[in-house]
ZAMI-747581 format. One record per atom (N, C-alpha, C): x, y, z; residue in one letter. Coordinates in steps of 0.05 Angstrom, whole numbers, padded with zeros to 5 digits, always signed. Each point is the difference from the previous one (the first is absolute). Layout:
XYZA;...
END
This chain:
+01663+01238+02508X;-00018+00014+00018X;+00010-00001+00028X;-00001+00021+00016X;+00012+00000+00029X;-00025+00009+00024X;+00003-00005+00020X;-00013+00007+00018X;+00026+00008+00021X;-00025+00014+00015X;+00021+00022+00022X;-00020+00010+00025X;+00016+00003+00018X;-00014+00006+00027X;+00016+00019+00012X;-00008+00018+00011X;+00027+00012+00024X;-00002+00022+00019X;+00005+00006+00020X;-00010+00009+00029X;+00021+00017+00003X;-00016+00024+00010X;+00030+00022+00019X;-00009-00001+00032X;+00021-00004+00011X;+00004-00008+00024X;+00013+00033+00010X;-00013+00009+00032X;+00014+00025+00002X;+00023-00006+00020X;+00028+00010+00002X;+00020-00004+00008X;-00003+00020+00024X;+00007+00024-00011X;+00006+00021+00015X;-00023+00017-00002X;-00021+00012+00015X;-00027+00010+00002X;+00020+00024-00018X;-00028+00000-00026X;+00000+00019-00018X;+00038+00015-00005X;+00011-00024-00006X;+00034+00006-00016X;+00006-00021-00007X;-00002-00029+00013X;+00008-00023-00016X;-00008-00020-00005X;-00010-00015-00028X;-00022-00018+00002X;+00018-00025-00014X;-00015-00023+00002X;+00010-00030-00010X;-00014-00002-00029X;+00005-00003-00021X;-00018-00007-00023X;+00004-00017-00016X;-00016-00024+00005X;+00008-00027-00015X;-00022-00006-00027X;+00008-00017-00011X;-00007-00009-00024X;+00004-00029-00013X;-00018-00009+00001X;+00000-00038-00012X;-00005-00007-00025X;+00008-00003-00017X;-00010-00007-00025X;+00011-00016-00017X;-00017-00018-00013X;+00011-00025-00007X;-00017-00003-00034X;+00030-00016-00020X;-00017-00003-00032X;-00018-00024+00007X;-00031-00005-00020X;-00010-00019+00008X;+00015-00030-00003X;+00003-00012+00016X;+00012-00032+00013X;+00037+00011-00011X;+00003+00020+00015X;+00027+00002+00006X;+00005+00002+00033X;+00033+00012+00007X;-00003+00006+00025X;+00001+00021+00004X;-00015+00003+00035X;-00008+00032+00001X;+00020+00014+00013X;+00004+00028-00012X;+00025+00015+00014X;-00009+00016+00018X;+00010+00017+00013X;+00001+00020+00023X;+00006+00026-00011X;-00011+00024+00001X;+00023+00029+00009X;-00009+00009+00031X;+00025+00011+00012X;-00007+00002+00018X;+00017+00024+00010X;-00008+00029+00001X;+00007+00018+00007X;-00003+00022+00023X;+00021+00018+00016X;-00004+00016+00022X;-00005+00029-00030X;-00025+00013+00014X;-00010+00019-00017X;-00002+00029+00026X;+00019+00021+00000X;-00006+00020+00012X;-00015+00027-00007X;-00015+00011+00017X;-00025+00012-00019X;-00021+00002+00011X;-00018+00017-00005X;-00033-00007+00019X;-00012-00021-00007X;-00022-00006+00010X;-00016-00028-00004X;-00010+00008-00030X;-00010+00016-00010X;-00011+00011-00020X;+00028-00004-00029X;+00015+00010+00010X;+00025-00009-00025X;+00006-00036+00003X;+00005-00003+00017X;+00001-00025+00005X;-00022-00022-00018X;-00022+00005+00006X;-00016-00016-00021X;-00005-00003-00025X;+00007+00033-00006X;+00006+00008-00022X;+00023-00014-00020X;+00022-00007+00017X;+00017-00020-00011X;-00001-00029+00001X;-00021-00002+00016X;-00009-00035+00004X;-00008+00003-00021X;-00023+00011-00012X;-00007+00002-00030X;+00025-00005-00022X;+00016+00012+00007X;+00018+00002-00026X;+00001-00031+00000X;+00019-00020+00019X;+00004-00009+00003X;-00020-00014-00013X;-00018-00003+00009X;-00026-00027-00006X;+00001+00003-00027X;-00001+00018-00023X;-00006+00023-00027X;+00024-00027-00008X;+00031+00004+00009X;+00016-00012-00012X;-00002-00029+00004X;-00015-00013+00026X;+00007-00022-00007X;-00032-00018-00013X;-00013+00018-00005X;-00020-00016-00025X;-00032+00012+00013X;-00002+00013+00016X;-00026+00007+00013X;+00001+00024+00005X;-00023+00016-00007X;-00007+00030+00006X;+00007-00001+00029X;-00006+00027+00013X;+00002+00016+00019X;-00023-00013+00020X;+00007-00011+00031X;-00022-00014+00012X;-00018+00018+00014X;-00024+00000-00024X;-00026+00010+00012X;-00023-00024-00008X;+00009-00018+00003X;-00024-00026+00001X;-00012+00002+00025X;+00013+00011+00027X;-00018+00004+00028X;-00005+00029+00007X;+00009+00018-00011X;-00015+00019+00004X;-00007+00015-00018X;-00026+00018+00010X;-00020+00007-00013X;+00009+00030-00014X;-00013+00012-00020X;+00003+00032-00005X;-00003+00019+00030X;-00013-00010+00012X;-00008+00026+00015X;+00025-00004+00020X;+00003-00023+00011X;+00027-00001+00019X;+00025+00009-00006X;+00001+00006-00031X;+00019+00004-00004X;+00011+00034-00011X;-00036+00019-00012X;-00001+00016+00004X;+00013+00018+00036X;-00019-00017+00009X;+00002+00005+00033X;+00028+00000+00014X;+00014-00019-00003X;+00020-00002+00006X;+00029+00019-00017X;+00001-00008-00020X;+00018+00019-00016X;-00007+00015-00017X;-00026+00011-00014X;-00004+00015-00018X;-00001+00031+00022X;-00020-00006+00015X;-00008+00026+00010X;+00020+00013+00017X;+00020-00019+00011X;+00020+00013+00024X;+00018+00018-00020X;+00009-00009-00039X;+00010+00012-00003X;-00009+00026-00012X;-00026+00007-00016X;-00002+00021-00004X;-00022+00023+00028X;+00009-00018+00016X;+00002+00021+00023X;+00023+00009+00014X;+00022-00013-00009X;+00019+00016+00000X;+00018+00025-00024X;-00021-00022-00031X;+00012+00028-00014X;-00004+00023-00002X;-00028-00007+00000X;-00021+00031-00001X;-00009+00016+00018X;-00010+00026-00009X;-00013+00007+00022X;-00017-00008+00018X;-00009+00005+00024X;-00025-00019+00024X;-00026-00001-00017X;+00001+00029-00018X;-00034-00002-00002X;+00002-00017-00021X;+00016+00002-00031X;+00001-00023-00014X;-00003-00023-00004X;+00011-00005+00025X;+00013-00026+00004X;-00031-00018+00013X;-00013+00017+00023X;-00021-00016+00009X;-00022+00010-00023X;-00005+00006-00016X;-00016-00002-00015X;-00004-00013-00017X;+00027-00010-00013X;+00003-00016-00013X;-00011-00034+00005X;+00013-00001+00029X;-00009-00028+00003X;-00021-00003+00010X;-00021+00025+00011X;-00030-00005+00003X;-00020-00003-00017X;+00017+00015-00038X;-00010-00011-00022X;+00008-00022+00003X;+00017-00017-00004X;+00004-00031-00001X;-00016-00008+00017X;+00005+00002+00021X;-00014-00021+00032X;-00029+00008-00010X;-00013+00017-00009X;-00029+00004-00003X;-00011-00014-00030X;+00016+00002-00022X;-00008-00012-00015X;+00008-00019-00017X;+00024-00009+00013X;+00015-00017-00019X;+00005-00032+00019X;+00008+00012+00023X;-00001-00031+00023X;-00020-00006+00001X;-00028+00007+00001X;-00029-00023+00001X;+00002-00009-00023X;+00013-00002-00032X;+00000-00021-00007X;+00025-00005-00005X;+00019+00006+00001X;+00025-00017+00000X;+00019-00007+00013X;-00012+00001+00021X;+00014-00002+00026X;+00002-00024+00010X;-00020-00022+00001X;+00014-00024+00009X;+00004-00018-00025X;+00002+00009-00022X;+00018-00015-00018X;+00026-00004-00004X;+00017-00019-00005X;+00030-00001-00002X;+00004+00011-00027X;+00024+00012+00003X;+00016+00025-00018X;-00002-00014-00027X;+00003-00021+00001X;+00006-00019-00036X;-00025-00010-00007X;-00018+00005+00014X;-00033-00004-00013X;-00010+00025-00010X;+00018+00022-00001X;-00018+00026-00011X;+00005-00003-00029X;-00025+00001-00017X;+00010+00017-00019X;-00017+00027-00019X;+00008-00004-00024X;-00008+00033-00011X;-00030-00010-00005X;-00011-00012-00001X;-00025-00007+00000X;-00018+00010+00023X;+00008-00011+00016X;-00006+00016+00026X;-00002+00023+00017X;+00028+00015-00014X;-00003+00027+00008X;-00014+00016-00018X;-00010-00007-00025X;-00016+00010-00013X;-00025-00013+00000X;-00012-00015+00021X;-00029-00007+00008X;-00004+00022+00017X;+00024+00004+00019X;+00004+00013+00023X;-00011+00030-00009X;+00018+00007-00019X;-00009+00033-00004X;-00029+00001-00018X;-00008-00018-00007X;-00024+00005-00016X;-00024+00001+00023X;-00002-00029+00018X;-00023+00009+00030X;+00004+00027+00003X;+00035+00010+00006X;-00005+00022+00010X;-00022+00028-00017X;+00005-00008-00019X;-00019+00018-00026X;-00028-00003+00011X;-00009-00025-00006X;-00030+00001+00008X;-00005+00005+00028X;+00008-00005+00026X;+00000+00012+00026X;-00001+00022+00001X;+00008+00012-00023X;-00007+00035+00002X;+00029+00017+00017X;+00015-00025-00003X;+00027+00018+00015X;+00011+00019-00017X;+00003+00025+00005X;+00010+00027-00012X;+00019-00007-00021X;+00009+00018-00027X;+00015-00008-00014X;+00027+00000+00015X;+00006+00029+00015X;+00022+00010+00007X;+00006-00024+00024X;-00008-00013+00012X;-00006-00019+00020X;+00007-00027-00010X;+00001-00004-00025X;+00002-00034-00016X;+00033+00010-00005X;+00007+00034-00009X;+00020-00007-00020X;+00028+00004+00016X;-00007+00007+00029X;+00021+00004+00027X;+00000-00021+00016X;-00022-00022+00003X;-00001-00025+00003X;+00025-00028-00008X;-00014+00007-00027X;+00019-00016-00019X;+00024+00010-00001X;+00005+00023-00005X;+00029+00005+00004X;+00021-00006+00019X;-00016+00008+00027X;+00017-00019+00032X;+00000-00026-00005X;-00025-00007-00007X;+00005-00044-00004X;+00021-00002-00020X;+00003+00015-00023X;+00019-00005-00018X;+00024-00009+00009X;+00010+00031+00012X;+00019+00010+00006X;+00006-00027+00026X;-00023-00006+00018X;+00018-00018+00023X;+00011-00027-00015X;-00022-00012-00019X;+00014-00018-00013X;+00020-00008-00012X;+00008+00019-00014X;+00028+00018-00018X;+00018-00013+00023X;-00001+00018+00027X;+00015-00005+00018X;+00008-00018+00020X;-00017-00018-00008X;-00006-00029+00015X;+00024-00019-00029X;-00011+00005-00017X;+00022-00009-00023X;+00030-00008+00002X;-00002+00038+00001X;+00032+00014+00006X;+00010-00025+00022X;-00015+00000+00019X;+00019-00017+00024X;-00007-00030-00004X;-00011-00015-00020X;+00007-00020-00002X;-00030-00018+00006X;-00012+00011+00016X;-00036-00011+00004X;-00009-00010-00019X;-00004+00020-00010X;-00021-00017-00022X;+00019-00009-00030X;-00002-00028-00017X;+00004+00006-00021X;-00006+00014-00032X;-00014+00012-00003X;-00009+00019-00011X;-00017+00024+00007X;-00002+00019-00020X;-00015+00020+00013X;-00026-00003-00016X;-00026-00001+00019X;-00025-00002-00015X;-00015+00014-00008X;+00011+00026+00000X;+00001+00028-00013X;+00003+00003-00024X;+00016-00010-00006X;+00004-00006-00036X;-00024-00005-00013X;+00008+00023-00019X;-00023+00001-00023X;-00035-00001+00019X;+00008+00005+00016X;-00038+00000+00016X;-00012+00035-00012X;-00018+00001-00006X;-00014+00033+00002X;+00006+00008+00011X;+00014+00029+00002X;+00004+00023+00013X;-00025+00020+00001X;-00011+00003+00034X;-00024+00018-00011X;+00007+00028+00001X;-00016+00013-00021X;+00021+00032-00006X;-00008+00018+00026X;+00019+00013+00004X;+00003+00031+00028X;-00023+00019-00020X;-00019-00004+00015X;-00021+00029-00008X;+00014+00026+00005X;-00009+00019-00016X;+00010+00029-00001X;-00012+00010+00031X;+00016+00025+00014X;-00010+00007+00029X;-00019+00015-00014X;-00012+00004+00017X;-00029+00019+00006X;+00008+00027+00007X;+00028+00009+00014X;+00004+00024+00016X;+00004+00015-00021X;-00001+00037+00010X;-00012+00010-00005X;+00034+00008-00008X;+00013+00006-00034X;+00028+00004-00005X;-00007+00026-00015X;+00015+00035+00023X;+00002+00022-00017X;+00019-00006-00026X;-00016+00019-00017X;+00016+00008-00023X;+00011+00023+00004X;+00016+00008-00028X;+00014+00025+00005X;-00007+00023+00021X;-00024+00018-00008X;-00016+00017+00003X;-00001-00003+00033X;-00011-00028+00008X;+00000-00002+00024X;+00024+00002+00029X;+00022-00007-00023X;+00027-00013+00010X;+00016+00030+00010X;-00022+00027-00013X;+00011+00017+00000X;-00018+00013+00018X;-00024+00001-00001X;-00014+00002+00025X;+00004-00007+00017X;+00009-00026+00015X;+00011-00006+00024X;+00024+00003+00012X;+00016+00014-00026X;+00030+00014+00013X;-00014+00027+00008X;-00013+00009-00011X;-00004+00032+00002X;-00014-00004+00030X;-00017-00017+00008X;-00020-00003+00019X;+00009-00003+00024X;+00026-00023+00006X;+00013-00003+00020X;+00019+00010+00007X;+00010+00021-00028X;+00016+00027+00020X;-00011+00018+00015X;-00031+00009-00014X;-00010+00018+00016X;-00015-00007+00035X;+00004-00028-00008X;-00009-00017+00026X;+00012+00009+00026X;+00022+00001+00005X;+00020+00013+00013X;+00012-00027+00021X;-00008-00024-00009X;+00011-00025+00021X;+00035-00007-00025X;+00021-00002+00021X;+00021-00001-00021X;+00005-00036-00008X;-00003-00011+00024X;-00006-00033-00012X;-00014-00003-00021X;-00026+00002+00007X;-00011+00006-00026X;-00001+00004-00022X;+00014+00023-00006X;+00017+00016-00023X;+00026-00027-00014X;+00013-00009+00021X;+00021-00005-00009X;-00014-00033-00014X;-00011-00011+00026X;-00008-00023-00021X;-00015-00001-00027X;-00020+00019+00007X;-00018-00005-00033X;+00026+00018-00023X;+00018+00009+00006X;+00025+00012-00018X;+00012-00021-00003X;+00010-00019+00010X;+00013-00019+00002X;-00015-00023-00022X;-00015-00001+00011X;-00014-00025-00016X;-00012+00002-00032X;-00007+00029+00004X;-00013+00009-00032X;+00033+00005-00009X;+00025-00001+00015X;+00021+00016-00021X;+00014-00031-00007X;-00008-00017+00010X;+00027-00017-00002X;-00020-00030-00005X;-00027-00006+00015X;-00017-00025-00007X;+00015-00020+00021X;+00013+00010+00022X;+00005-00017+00022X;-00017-00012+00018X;+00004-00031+00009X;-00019-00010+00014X;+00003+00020+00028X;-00037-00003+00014X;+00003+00015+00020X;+00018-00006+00036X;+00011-00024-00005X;+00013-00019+00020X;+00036+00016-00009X;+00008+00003-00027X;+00017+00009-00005X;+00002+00030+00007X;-00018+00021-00010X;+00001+00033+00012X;-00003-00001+00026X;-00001-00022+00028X;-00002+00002+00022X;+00027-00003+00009X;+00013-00020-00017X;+00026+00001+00015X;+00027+00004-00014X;-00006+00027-00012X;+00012+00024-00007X;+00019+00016+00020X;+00025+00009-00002X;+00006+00009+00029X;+00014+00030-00024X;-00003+00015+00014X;+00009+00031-00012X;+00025-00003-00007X;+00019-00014+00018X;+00026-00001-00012X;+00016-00021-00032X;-00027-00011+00000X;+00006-00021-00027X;-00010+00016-00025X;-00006+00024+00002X;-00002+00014-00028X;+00023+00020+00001X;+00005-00012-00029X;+00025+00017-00012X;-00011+00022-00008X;+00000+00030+00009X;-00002+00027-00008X;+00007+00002-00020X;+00019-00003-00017X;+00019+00007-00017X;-00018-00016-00024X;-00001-00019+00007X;-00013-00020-00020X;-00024+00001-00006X;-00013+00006+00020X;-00027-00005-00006X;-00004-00037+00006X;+00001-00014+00009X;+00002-00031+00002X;-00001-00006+00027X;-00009-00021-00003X;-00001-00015+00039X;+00000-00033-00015X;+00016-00008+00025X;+00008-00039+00006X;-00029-00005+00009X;-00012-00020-00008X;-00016-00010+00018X;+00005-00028+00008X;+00004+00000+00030X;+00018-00025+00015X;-00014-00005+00019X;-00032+00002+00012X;-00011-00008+00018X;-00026+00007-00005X;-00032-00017+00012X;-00019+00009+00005X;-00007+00006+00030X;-00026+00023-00002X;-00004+00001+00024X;-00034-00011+00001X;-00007-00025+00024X;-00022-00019-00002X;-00022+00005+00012X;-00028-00002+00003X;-00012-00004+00023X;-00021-00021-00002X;-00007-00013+00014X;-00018-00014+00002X;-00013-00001+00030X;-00026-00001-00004X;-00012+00010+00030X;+00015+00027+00007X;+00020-00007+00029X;+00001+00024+00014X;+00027-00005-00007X;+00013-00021-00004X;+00034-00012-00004X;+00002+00019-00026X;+00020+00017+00009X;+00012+00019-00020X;+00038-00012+00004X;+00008-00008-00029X;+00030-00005-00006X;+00014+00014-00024X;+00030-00006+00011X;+00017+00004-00027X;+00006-00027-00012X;-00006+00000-00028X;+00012-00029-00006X;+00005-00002-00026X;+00004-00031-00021X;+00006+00010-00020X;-00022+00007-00019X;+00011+00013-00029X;-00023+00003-00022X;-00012-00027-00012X;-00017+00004-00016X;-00017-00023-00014X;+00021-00019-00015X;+00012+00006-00018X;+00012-00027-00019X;+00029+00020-00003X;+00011-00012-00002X;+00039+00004-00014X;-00001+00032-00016X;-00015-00007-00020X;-00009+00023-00012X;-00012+00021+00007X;-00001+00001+00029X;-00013+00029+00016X;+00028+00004+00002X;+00020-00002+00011X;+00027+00007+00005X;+00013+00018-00020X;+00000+00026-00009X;-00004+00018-00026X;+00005+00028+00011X;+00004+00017-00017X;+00012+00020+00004X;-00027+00019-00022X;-00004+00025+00019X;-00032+00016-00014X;+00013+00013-00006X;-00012+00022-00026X;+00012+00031+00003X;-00033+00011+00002X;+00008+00022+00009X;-00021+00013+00006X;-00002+00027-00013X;-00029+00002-00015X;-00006+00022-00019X;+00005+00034+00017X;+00003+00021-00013X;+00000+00027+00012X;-00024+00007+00023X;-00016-00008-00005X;-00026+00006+00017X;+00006-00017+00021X;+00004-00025+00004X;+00013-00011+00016X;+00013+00007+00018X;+00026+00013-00006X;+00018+00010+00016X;+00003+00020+00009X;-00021+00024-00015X;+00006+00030+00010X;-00031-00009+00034X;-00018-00029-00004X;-00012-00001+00027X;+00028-00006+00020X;+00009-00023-00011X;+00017-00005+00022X;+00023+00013+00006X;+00000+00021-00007X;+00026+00021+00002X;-00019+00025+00023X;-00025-00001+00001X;-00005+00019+00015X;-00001-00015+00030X;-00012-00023+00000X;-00004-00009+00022X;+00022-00022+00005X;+00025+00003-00007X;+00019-00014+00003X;+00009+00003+00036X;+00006-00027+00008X;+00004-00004+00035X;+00018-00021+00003X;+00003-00015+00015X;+00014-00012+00016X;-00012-00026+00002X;+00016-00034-00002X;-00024-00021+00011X;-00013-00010-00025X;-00013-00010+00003X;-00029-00014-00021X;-00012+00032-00010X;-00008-00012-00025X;-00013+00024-00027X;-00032-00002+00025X;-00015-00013+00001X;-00022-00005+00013X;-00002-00015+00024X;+00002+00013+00023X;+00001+00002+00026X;-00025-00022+00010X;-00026+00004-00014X;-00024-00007+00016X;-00002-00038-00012X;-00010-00011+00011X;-00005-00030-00011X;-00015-00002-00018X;+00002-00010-00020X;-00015-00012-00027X;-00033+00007+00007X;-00012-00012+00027X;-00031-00001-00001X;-00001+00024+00007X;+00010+00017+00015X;-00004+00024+00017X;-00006+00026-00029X;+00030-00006-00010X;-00002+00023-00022X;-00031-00011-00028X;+00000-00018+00000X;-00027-00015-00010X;-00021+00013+00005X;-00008+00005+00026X;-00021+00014+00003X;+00006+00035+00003X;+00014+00006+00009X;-00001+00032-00018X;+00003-00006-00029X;+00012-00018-00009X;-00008+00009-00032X;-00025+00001-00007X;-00023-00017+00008X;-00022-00008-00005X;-00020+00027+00009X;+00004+00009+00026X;-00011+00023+00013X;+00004+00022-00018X;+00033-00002-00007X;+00000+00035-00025X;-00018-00009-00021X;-00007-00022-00017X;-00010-00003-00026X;-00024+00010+00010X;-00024-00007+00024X;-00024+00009+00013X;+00001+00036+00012X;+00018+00010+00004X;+00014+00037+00011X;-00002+00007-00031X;+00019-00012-00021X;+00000+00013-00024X;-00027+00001-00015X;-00022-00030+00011X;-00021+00007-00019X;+00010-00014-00033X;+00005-00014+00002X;+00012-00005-00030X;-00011-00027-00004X;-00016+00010-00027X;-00016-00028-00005X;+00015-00015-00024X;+00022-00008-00002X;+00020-00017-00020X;+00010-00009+00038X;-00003-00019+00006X;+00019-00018+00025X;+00018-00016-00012X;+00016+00002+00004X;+00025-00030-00009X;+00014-00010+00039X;+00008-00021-00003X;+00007-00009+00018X;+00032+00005-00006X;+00011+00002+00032X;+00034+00008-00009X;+00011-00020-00012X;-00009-00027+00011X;+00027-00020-00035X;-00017-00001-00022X;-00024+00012-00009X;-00008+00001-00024X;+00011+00034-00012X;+00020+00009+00016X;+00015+00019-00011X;+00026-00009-00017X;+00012-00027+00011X;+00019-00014-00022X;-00005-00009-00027X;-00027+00003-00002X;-00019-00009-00020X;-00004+00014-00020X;+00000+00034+00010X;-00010+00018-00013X;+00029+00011-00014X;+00021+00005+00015X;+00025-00008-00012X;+00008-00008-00016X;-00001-00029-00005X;+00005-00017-00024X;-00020+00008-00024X;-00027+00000+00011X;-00023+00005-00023X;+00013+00040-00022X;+00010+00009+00015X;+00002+00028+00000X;+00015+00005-00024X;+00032-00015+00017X;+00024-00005-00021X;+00000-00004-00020X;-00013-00027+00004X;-00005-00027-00030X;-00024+00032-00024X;-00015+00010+00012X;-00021+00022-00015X;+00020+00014-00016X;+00019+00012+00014X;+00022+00016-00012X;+00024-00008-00019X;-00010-00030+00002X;+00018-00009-00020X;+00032-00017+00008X;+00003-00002+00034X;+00014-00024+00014X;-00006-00027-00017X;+00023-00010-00009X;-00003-00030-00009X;-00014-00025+00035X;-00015-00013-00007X;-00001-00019+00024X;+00017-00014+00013X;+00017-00009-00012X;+00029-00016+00013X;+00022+00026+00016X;-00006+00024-00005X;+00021+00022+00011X;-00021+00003+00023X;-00032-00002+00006X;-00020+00007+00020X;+00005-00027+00018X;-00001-00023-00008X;+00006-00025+00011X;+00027+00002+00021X;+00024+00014-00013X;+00025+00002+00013X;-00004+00018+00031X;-00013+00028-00015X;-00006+00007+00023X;-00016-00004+00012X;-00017-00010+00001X;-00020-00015+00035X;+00013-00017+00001X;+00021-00012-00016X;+00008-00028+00023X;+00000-00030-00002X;-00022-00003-00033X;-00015-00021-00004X;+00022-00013-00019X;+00001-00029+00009X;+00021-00013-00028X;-00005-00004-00017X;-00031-00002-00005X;-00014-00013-00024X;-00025+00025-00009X;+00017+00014-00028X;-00024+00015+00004X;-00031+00001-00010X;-00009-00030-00007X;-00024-00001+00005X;-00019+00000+00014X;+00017+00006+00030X;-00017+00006+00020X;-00005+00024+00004X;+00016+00016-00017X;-00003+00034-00002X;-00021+00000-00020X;+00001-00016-00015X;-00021+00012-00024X;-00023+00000+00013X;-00007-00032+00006X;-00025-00010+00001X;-00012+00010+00030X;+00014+00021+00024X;-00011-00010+00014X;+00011+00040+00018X;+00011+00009-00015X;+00018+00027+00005X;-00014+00025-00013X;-00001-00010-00024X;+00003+00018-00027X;-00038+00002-00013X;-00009+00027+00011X;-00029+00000-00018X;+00005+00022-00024X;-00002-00021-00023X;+00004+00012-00020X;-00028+00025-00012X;+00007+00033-00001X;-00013+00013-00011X;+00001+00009-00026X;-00021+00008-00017X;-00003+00002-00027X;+00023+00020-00007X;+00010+00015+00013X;+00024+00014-00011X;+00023-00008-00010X;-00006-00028+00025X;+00030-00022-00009X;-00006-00020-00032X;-00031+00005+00004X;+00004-00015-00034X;-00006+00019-00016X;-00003+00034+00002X;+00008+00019-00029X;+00025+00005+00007X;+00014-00007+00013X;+00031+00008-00005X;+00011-00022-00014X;-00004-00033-00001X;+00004-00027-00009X;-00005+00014-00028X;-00029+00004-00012X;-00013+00009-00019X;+00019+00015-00021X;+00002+00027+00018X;+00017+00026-00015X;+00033-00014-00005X;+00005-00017+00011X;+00025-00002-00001X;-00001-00027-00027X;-00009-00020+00002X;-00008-00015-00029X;-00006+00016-00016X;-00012+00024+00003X;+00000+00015-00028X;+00020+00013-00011X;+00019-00005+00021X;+00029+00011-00014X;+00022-00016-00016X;-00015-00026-00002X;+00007-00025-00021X;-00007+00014-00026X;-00016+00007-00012X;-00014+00011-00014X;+00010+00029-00017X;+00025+00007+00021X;+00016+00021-00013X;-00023+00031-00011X;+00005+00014-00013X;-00007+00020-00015X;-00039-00006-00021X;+00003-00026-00004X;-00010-00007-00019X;-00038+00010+00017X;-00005+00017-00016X;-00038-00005+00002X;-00019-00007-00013X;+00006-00007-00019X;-00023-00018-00014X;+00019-00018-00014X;-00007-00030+00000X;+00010-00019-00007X;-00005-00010-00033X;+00019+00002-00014X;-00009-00012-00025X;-00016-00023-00005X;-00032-00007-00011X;+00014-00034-00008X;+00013-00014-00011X;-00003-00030-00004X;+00020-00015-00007X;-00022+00002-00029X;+00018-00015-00017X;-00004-00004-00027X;-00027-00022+00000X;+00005-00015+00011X;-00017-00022+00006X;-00035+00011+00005X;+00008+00009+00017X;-00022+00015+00018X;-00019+00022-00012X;+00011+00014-00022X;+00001+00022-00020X;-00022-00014-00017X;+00005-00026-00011X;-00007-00018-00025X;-00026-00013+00017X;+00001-00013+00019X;-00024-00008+00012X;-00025+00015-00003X;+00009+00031+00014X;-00025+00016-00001X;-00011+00005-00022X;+00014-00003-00032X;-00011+00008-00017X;-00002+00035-00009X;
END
């Protein structure tokens, strides 16, 4: 059995740190490591961990708490991966419902017991489903990542309840519709307009992605566009920055209807000139001008998309590729509203197991039973 202790000392403000380590077998003698570690303070501890891991003791979070450590390194980093608005939402789900109770506990006192006391209060409190199952997912996910770097020794996530993502409520055209609102926003005569709801019903692109579209990244010839940037807003802060996950980084093609819009109003610059909220509300204003009582919201047009395809007979893993998603159970469960056409085509097509044959012989067996 060993014990271990060990401190990072900072050398050089945020480039060079001291990181020692003591650890001794019981009634042996005690050794030293003692290393120059270059790096931010944040990698740096990260490898004091290693260190402690190898010489007989987890990662030192015996003095600090979850939330300090959320605070300190969870949140600085996925505010730098993600988008602004993601990013603070995320940790105002955490900071709102996950630090009043696990926040001044130390990282190696959590476990799956607990986070499943945790999500059950939240049940009877009456906290929303959609609200428990975006909750849990950021606490998951920071823990996961508190792991990764060496904090905590296990993850207390394991095997705990997952509470399920309720189906949206918004309002997803079907075909019929999908064709009404092409026909609707040509005669509209706004060409933004035009181009985004073409865009989005032709291809199921996020709406952060058709913003930062630039005219010269579609191949004519092809029919296809790179998608290599989003365009953001939050509040009044409008940016260029990157897309959602690895898997936004993809290459679209774009259907005929698609392209003969953007072939008329083809220009110079960004496909959509106006900022994300601005064009938001003329979209909202034409649905109230047109009078049209089917409303969808514009990213519940990526919705209608996938739902549309998948109707026509798109496999889900080829619908998954194109929006973007790695895993396509998030297309099923959360993309894709399945209509009864999609299960008489399932139907008609099992009956083609069945070959030629219309009335089925019985079996011999079966024959003798009845008498």
């Amino acid at each position: 059995m060993r014990s271990a202790a060990g401190s990072c000392r900072e050398l050089i403000k945020g480039k060079l740190y001291r990181l020692r380590v003591s650890y001794a077998r019981d009634g042996g003698k005690r050794q030293e490591d003692d290393r120059r570690f270059r790096g931010t303070e944040r990698e740096a501890r990260v490898e004091l961990g290693r260190m402690l891991s190898a010489a007989g003791k987890p990662a030192p979070v015996s003095r600090v708490t979850v939330g300090a450590l959320l605070e300190s390194d969870y949140y600085p980093s996925i505010r730098s991966r993600l988008k602004k608005h993601s990013a603070e939402t995320a940790i105002s789900r955490v900071e709102r419902h996950a630090v009043p109770r696990f926040g001044h506990l130390m990282p190696d006192k959590l476990t799956p017991r607990m986070i499943d006391k945790w999500t059950e209060d939240m049940e009877r409190e009456k906290v929303g489903a959609s609200t428990r199952a975006h909750v849990y997912q950021e606490f998951r996910a920071a823990l996961r990542q508190l792991k990764r770097w060496g904090f905590l020794p296990t993850d207390p996530t394991e095997g705990t309840h997952v509470p399920p993502m309720p189906r949206s409520t918004q309002v997803v055209l079907d075909i019929p519709g999908i064709r009404l609102y092409l026909k609707r926003f040509r005669e509209h005569g706004d060409p933004e307009l035009e181009c985004i709801v073409a865009i989005m019903l032709g291809t199921g692109m996020r709406k952060c992605e058709a913003f930062g579209l630039d005219w010269s990244e579609v191949d004519w010839d092809a029919s296809i566009a790179k998608l290599v940037r989003g365009r953001h807003q939050y509040g009044r802060d409008v940016w260029e920055g990157p897309l959602k996950s690895d898997g936004s980084y993809r290459v679209v093609d774009f259907p005929p209807f698609t392209m003969e819009v953007l072939k008329r109003h083809r220009g110079i610059g960004r496909i959509l000139r106006s900022d994300p909220d601005a064009l938001g509300r003329r979209y909202r204003k034409a649905l109230d001008d047109m009078k049209l009582t089917l409303r969808s919201t514009l990213e519940a047009l990526r919705n209608a998309h996938a739902s549309g395809v998948r109707e026509l007979g798109v496999e889900t893993g080829e619908i998954a590729d194109t929006l973007g998603h790695a895993d396509d159970r998030v297309t099923r469960e959360r993309y894709i509203v399945e209509r009864p056409a999609t299960r008489k085509r399932y139907a008609a097509t099992a009956q083609r197991l069945a070959g030629d044959i219309v009335e089925f012989p019985q079996s011999p067996a079966s024959a003798s039973d009845g008498g």
